[in-house]
C-alpha positions in Angstrom: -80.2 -77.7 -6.7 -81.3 -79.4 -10.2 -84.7 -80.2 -8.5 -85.3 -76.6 -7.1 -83.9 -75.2 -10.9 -86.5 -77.0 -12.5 -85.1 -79.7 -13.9 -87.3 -82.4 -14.9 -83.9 -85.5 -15.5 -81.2 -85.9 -13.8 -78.2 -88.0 -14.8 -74.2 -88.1 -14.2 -71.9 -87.6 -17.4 -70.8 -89.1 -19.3 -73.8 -90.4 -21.0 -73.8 -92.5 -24.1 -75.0 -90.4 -27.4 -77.7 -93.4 -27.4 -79.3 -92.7 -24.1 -78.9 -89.2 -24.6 -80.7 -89.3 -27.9 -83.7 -91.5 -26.5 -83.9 -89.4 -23.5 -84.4 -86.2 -25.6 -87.2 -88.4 -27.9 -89.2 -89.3 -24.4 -88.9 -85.7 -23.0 -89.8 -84.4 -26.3 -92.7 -86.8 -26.7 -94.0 -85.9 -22.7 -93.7 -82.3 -23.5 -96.8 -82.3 -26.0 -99.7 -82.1 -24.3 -101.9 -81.9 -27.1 -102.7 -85.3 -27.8 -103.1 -86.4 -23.8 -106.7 -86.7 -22.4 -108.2 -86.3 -19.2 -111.5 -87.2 -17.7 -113.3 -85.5 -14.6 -115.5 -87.2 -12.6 -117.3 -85.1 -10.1 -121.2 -84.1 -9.5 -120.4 -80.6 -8.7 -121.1 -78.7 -12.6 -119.0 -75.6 -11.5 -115.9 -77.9 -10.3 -116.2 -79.7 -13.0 -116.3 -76.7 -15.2 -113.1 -75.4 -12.8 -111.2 -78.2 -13.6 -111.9 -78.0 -17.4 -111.0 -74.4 -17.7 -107.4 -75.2 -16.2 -106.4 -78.3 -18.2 -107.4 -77.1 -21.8 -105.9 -74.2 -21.0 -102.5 -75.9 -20.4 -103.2 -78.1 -23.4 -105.3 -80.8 -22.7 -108.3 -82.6 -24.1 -110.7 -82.4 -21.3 -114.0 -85.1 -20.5 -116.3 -84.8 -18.0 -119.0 -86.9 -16.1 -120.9 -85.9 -13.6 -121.6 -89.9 -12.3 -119.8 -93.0 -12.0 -122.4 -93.9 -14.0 -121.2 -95.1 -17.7 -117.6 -94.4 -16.9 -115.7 -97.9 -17.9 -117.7 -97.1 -21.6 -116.3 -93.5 -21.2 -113.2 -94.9 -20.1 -112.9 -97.2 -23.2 -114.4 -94.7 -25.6 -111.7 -91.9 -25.8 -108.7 -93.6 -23.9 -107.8 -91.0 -21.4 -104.2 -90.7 -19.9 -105.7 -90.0 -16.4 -108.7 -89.8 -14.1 -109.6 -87.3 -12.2 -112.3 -88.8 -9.9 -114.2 -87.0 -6.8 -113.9 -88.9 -3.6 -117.9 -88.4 -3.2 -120.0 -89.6 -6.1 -123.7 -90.3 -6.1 -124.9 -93.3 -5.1 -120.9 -95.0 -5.0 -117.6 -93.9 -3.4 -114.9 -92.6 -6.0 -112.5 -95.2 -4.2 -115.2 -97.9 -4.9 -115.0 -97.2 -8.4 -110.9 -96.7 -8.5 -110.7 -100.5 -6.7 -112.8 -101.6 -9.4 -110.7 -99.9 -11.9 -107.6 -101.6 -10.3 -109.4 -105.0 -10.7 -109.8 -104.5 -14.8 -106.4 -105.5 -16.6 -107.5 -102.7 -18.8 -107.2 -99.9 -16.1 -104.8 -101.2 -13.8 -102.3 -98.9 -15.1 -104.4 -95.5 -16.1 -102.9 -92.9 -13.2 -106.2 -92.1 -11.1 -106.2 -88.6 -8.5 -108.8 -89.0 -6.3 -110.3 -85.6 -5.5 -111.2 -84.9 -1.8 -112.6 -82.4 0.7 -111.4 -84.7 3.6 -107.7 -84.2 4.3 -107.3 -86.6 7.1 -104.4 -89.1 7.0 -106.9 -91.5 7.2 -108.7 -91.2 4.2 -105.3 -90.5 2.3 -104.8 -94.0 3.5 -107.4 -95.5 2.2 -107.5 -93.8 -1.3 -104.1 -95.1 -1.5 -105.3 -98.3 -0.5 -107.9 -98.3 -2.8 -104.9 -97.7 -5.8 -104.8 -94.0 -6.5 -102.0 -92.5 -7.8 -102.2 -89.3 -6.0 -104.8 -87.8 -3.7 -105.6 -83.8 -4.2 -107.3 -81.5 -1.5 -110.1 -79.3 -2.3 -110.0 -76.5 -3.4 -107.6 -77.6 -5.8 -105.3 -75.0 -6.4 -105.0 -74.4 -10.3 -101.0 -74.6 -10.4 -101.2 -77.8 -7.9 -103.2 -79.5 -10.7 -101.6 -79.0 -12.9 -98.6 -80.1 -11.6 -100.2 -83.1 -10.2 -101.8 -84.1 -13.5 -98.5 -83.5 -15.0 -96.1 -85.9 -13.1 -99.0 -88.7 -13.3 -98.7 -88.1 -17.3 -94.9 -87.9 -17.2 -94.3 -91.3 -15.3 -96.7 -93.5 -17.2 -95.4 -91.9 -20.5 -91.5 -92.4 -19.3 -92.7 -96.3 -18.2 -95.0 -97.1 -21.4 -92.2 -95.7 -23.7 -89.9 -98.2 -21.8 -92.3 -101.2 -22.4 -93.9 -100.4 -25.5 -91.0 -99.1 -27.8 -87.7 -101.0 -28.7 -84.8 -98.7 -27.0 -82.4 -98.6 -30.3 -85.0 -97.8 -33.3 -87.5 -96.7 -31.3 -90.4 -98.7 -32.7 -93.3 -100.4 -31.2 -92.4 -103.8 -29.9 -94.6 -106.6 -31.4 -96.9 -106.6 -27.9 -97.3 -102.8 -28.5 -97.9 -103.0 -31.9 -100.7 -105.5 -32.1 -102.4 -103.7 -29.3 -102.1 -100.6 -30.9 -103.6 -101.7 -34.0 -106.6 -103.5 -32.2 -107.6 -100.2 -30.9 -107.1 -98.9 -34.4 -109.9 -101.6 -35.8 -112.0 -101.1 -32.9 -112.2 -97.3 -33.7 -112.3 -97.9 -37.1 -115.0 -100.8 -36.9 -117.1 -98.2 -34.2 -117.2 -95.2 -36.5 -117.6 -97.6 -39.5 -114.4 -95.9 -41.3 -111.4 -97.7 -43.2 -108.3 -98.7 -41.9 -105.4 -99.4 -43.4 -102.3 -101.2 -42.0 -98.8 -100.8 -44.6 -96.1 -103.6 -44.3 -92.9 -102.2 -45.8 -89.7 -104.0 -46.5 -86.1 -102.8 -46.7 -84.4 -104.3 -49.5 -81.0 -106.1 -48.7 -82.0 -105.3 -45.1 -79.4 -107.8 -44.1 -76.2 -105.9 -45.0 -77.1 -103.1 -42.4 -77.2 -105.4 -39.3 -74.1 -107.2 -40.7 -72.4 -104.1 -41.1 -73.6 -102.0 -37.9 -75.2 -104.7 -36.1 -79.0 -105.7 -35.1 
C-alpha cells in the first residue's frame, strides 16, 4: 500500500529524531535535480535529442555524444551522475564500453542504463553481465525514463551520502573530503581559476563534546 501511494521510504515507528532528521536531509538533497548530470550516448541525433528534451525538462543537466569515442574525457570532464549508453555504438558495443567502465576504479560506481532495441532475455543477460545498472527498451517511453533515471540517481545518492558524510554532523568524512577538493583543484587548475580552501576553528570546541558528547 505505501509502495502503490507513492512513497519513496519506508520505516516502522518509532524512529529516533536523529534518523528521522538525516533521513529528511538525504530525501531533501535527492529531491533537487538541478545540480545532477546526465550523459547520452547514442548515434541516432533525434534520440539523442528525445532523450534530452525529457530530462532537462524534469531538471537535469543533459550531455550528449554521438560515439564512444572521447567518452572517459567526457566522463571525467563534467562528472555525470549516470550514463545513458545505446546498446549499438559505431565501431564498439555499448556493453564493451560499460565492462571497460566497470574495470576503471573511477567508474565502477557511476549507474549505467544500457539502451536497447533487443528485448531478449538474453541480451538483458549479458548487459547485466557486462555491469549495467538497468537495461531500458526502445522506444523508451518518456515517464519510464524518467523513472528509471530517477531510482539510479536515488540509490547512489542514498549510498554515497552513507559513505561520504559523517551520520551525526553531516560533514564530509576525511576520504570524501580530500577527494572532493582534488576535483576542486583539478577544475580549478583546468580552467586556470583560484581556489580557495578555509580551515575554521571553534574556540573551546572541547566543552561541547564534554558536555553533549563527540
Amino acid at each position: 500500500a505505501a509502495i502503490e501511494a507513492g512513497g519513496t521510504r519506508f520505516f516502522e515507528k518509532p524512529i529516533s529524531e536523529e534518523s528521522f532528521a538525516s533521513l529528511a536531509q538525504q530525501l531533501a538533497m535527492l529531491s533537487d535535480t538541478t545540480s545532477q548530470k546526465v550523459l547520452i550516448v547514442d548515434d541516432d541525433p533525434d534520440i539523442l535529442e528525445h532523450y534530452a528534451f525529457h530530462l532537462r525538462g524534469a531538471g537535469y543537466t543533459v550531455d550528449a555524444l554521438g560515439s564512444a569515442v572521447g567518452i572517459t574525457e567526457k566522463l571525467e570532464e563534467i562528472s555525470p551522475d549516470v550514463l545513458l549508453l545505446d546498446i549499438n555504438l559505431p565501431g564498439i558495443s555499448g556493453l564493451d564500453v560499460c565492462r571497460a567502465l566497470r574495470m576503471s576504479e573511477s567508474f565502477e560506481a557511476l549507474p549505467v542504463l544500457i539502451v536497447t532495441g533487443q528485448t531478449d532475455d538474453q541480451t538483458r543477460l549479458l548487459a547485466f553481465r557486462a555491469g549495467a545498472s538497468d537495461v531500458v527498451a526502445k522506444p523508451v517511453i518518456p515517464e519510464e525514463l524518467l523513472a528509471r533515471v530517477g531510482v539510479q540517481l536515488e540509490r547512489v545518492g542514498l549510498l554515497r551520502d552513507r559513505a561520504d558524510k559523517d551520520a551525526l554532523s553531516g560533514l564530509l568524512t576525511r576520504r570524501a573530503l580530500v577527494e572532493a577538493f582534488q576535483r576542486s583543484l583539478a577544475v580549478a587548475t583546468r580552467d586556470e581559476k583560484p581556489l580557495s580552501l578555509v580551515l575554521l576553528d571553534i574556540d573551546k570546541f572541547k566543552r561541547v563534546n564534554d558536555t553533549f558528547g563527540h
